[in-house]
Steps between C-alpha positions, in 0.01 A plus 500: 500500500865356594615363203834369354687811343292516073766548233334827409473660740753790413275488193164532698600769713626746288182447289298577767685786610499653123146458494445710885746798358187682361257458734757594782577835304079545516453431836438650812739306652790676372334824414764629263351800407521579890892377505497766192437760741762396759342243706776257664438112440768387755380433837594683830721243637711425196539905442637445915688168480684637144596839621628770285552381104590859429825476180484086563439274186258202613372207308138397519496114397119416415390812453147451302405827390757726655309682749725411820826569271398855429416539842836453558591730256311775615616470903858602306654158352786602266417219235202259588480177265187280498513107366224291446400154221180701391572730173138644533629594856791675414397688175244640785730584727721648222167706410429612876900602553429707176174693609670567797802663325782228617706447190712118487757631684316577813274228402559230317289109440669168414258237405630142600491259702607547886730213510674664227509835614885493556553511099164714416522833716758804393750519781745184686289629862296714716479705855193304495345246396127504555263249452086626591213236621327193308826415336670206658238279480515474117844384534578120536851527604588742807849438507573566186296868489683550830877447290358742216373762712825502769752506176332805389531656823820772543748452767319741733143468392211295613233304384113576587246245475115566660294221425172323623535275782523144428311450776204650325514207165416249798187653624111434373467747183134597638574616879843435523423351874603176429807289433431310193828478266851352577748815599786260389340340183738549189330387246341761232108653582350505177234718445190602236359806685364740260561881565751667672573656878417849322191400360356162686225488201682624193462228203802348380606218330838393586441356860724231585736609734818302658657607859694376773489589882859580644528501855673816669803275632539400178518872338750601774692198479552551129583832519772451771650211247515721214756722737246728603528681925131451616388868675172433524205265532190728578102351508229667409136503618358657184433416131432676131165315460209313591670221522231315725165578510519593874784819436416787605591853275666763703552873429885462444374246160616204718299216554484310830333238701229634735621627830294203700773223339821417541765659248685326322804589226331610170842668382863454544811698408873454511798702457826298371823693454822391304802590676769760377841294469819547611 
């Protein structure tokens, strides 16, 4: 439900996120032991859209439990760094860059805050600056993310974002066929689903959950405030899971609406680049 923004929610949030670092690390979802053996967690179109990482140092702010940093890391970044408010989330990704043989200065995880990231990580900025899906919408403030993220950026680099459409936060959460929530609302959805997108029936305790929808316009626009040259804005017809009910599982691990309905954005991405001076 729309709700004036709680004064705990930065509070609720990371406790629920604490609490979903285990049974993430169990699940199917992110298979680890399968990531072990080499299997990529970053999605065609971001490996497309990024391009070549090989001897590049790149940020990941919001990282959870490092799987799209090492990623990075193995398609040839120099020096990956991954942020993110959970400290069960990044002594696991600290534990998964060690099994895979990535010492701290290949790999290395800050634990703070994302508004704070400017002070937290090692180095003043990055080629890139990197920032995977389900993360803005646990943010209450878009312009200020967009001024942290574009400051760490080096003259030269680029920022990365893929994210779920906002589109999608507006639809019916059975089908997704019909209009139901305001696209512009900016008040906070607060939540008490139990479980978690890896495991819809896992038991948990800490449920409550604060978000915010931010339109794309408003994502570009702050971006392009914070100094940032827009290169792209691409849609995308797919998601990472079952969303809706009514998604369809396709051999590629995407999920999409059946062929008989109009598509609609699931996914966006933008590339943002800071400008060499002079």
């Amino acid at each position: 439900m729309y709700s004036p923004t709680p004064d705990d929610w930065h509070d609720a949030n990371r406790a629920r996120w604490d609490e979903r670092v285990a049974i993430h690390e169990a699940s199917d979802y992110y298979d680890l032991d399968a990531f072990r053996a080499g299997k990529d967690a970053l999605r065609e179109f971001e490996l497309a859209e990024v391009g070549d990482v090989t001897g590049k140092s790149l940020l990941h702010l919001q990282c959870h439990i490092g799987l799209d940093t090492l990623s990075w890391a193995r398609h040839g970044a120099a020096h990956v760094v991954g942020l993110d408010f959970s400290e069960p989330a990044v002594e696991a990704a600290r534990s998964l860059a060690g099994s895979l043989g990535l010492t701290p200065d290949r790999a290395a995880f800050v634990a703070a805050d994302v508004y704070d990231a400017k002070e937290a990580v090692p180095d003043s900025s990055y080629d890139i600056v990197y920032t995977g899906v389900g993360a803005l919408n646990w943010l209450p403030d878009i312009g200020r993310w967009a001024e942290t993220a574009a400051s760490l950026v080096a003259p030269g680099g680029f920022l990365y974002l893929a994210e779920f459409h906002p589109l999608t936060d507006t639809l019916d959460d059975s089908t997704g066929s019909t209009i139901t929530y305001d696209y512009f609302s900016r008040e906070a959805w607060v939540d008490e689903t139990p479980g978690t997108y890896a495991d819809f029936h896992a038991p948990t305790v800490h449920n409550r959950s604060v978000e915010w929808q931010h339109p794309v316009g408003e994502v570009v626009s702050a971006l392009a405030a914070a100094g940032l040259r827009i290169e792209f804005l691409h849609e995308h017809d797919v998601s990472l899971f079952a969303r809706f009910g009514s998604l369809e599982r396709h051999p590629d691990g995407h999920y999409r609406f059946p062929a008989d309905r109009p598509r609609i954005p699931l996914m966006y991405s933008i590339k943002a680049s800071r400008q060499v001076s002079g």
